[in-house]
Structure formats: structure tokens, C-alpha cells
Backbone bond lengths (Angstrom), bond angles and torsions (degrees), N, CA, C in turn:
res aa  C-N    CA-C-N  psi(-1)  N-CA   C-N-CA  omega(-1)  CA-C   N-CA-C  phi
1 X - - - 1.431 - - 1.521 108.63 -
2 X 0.958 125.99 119.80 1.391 139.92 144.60 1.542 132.74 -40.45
3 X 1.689 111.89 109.63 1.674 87.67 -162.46 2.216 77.59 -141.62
4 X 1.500 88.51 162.02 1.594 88.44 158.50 1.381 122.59 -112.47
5 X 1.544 111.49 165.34 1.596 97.88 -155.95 1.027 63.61 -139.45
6 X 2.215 98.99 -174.58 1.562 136.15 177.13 1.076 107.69 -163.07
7 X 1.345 136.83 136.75 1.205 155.42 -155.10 1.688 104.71 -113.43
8 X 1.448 123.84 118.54 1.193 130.18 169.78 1.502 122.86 -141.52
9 X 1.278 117.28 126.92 1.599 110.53 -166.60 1.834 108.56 44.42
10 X 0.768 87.43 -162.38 2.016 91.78 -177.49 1.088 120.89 -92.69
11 X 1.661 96.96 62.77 1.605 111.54 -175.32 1.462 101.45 -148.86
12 X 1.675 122.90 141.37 1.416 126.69 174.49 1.549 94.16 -103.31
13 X 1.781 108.98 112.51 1.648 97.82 172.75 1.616 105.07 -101.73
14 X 1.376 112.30 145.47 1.303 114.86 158.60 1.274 111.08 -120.78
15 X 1.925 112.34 143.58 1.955 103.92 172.52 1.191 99.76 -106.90
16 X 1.364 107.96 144.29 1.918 107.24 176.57 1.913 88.52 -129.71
17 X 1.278 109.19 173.21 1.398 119.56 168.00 1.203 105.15 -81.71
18 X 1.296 100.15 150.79 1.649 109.09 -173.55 2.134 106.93 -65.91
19 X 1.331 103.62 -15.70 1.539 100.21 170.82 1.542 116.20 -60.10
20 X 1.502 113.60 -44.74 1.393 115.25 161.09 1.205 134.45 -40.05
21 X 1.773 105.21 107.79 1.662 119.01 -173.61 1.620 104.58 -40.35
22 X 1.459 128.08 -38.15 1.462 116.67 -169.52 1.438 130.45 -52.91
23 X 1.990 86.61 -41.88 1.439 102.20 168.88 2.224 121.54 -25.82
24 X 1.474 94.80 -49.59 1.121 123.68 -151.00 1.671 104.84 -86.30
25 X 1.522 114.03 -37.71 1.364 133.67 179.81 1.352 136.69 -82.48
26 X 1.986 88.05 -39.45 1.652 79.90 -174.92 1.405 111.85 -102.99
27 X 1.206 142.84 0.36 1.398 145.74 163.72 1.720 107.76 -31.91
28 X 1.283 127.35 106.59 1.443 106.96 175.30 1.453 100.61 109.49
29 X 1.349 134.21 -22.47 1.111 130.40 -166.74 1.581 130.47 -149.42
30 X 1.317 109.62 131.49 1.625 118.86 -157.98 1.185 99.68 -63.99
31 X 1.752 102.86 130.01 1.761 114.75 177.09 1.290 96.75 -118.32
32 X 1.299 127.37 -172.20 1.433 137.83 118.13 1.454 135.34 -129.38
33 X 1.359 101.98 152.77 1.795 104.07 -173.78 1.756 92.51 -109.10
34 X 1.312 87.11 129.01 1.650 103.97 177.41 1.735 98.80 -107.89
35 X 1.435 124.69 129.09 1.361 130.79 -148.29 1.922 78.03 -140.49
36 X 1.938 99.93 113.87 1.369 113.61 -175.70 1.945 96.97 -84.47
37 X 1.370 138.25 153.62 1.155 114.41 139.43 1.877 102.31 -165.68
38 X 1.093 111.06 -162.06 1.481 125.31 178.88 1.569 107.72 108.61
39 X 1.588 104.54 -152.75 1.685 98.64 -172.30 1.508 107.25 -119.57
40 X 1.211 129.83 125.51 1.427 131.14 -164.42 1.192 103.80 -58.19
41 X 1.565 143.50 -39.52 1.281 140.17 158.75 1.540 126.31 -55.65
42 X 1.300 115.55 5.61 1.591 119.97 -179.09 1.029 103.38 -120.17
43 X 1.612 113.80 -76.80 1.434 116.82 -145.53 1.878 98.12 -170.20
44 X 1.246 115.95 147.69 1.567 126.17 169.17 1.714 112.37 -96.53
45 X 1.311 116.18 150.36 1.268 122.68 -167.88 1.503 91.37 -143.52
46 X 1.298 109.38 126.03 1.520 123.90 178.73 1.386 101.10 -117.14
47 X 1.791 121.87 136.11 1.832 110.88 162.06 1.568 88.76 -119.14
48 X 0.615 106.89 163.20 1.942 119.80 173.48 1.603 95.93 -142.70
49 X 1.601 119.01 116.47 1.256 127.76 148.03 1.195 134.05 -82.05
50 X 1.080 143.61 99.71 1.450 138.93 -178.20 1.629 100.51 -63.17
51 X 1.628 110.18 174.25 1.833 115.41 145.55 1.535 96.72 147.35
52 X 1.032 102.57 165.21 1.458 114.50 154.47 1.503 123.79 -76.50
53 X 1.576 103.69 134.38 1.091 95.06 -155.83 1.743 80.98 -113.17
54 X 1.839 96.09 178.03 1.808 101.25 -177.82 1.746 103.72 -147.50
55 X 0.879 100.34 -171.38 2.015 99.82 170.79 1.187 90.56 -126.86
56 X 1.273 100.24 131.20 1.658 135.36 173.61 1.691 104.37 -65.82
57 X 1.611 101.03 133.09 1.303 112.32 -155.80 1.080 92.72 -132.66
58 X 1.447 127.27 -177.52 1.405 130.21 155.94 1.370 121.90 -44.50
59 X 1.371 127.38 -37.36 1.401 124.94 176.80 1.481 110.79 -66.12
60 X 1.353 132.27 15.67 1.028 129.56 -158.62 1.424 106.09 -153.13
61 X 0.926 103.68 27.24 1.962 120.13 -168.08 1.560 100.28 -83.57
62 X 1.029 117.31 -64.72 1.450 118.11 177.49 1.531 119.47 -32.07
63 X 1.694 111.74 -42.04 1.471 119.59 -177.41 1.399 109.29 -73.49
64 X 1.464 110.98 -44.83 1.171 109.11 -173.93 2.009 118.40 -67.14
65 X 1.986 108.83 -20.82 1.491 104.62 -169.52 1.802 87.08 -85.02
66 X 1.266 109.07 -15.41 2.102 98.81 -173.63 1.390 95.63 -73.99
67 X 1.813 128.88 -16.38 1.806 122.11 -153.68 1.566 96.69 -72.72
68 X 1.106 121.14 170.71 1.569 142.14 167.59 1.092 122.74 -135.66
69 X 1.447 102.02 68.89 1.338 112.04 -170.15 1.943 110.51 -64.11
70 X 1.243 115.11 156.08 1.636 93.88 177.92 1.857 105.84 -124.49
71 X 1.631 108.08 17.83 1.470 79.65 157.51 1.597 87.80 -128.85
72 X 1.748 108.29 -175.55 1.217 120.14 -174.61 1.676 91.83 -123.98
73 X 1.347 101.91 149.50 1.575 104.66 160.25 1.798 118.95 -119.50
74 X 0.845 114.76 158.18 1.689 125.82 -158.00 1.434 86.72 -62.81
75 X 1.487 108.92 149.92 1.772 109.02 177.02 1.635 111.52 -74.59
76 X 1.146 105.06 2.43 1.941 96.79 171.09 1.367 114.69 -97.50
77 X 1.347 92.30 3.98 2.131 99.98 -172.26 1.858 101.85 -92.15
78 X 0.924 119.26 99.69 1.712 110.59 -172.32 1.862 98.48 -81.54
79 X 1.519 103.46 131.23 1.461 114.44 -171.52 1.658 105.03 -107.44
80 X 1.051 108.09 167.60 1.530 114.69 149.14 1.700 108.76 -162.00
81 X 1.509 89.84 162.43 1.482 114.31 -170.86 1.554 105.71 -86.32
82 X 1.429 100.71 132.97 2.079 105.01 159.87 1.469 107.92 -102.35
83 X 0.907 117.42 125.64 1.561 123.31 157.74 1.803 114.17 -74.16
84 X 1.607 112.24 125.08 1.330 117.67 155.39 1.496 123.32 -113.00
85 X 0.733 133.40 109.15 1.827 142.95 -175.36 1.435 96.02 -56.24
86 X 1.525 116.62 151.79 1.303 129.43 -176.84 1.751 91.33 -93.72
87 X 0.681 113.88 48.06 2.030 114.08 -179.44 1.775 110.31 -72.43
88 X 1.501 114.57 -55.15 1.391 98.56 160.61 2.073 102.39 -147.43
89 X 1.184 81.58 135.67 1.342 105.90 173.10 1.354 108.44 -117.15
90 X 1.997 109.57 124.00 1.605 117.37 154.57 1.283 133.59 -123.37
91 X 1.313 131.63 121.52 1.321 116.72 -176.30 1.763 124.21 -138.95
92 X 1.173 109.52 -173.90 1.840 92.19 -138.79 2.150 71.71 -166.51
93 X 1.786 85.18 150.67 1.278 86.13 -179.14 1.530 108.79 -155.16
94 X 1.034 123.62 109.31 0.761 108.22 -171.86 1.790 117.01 -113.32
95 X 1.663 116.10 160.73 1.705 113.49 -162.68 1.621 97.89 -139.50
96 X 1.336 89.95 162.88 1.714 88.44 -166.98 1.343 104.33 -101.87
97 X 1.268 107.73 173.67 1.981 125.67 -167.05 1.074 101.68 -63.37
């Protein structure tokens, strides 16, 4: 699945609508976000974050007003935030001949 994220303090936040099964799943439980990038004419750059992830609560307000999130959802769509901890990050890159 394809999702957009934002990076704040040492946390990967993503917002999904609360219709989104993840909402519901990953609280409590180790995911990872594998983050594709580089220049298709060079070379590919993969990061994969592991961690436990949580839903962003009030204790977590601050991370979420520093996030930059880049899409918006309609104000009748009710969202919430997952928190992923930067706990382990690996990445690997690979470029062609």
C-alpha cells in the first residue's frame, strides 16, 4: 500500500482515515515502511524502518503540529495519526551497469 508520510522528531507519522484497516491493526504492532527513492537514471535507494508503531494521541501533539503532511482530507473524512519510532532503520541502494 502506498501511503504519505512526515517525519517529526524521531517519529515517521502517517494520517490515514479512520476507514483504513491500519488505523485499527497496527497500534501495538511491528510494521515497516519501506520508503522507494533516488533517480531512475542512476540508481534506487530503499530505507525500510522497522518499530512499533502506536496512534498518535495527545501526548504526541507537538509531533504531529511540527508534521508536514502533504495531502489534506475533506473535513467530513475523520483521520488519525500512527506513530513509527526511528528504532531501526536499513537501507541499501542499488544502481545500474
Amino acid at each position: 500500500m502506498v501511503v504519505f508520510y512526515a517525519v517529526a522528531g524521531d517519529q515517521i507519522l502517517v494520517r490515514l482515515p479512520d476507514y483504513n484497516d491500519i488505523v485499527r491493526y497496527a497500534p501495538g504492532a511491528e510494521i515497516s515502511l519501506a520508503v522507494d527513492g533516488g533517480t531512475p537514471a542512476a540508481h534506487r535507494e530503499t530505507v525500510t524502518v522497522t518499530g512499533t508503531a502506536e496512534l498518535a494521541e495527545n501526548t504526541h501533539r507537538p509531533l504531529i503540529d511540527q508534521a508536514a503532511f502533504e495531502e489534506d482530507w475533506p473535513s467530513d473524512v475523520r483521520t488519525s495519526v500512527i506513530c513509527l519510532p526511528l528504532n531501526t532503520v536499513e537501507g541499501f541502494e542499488l544502481r545500474d551497469p
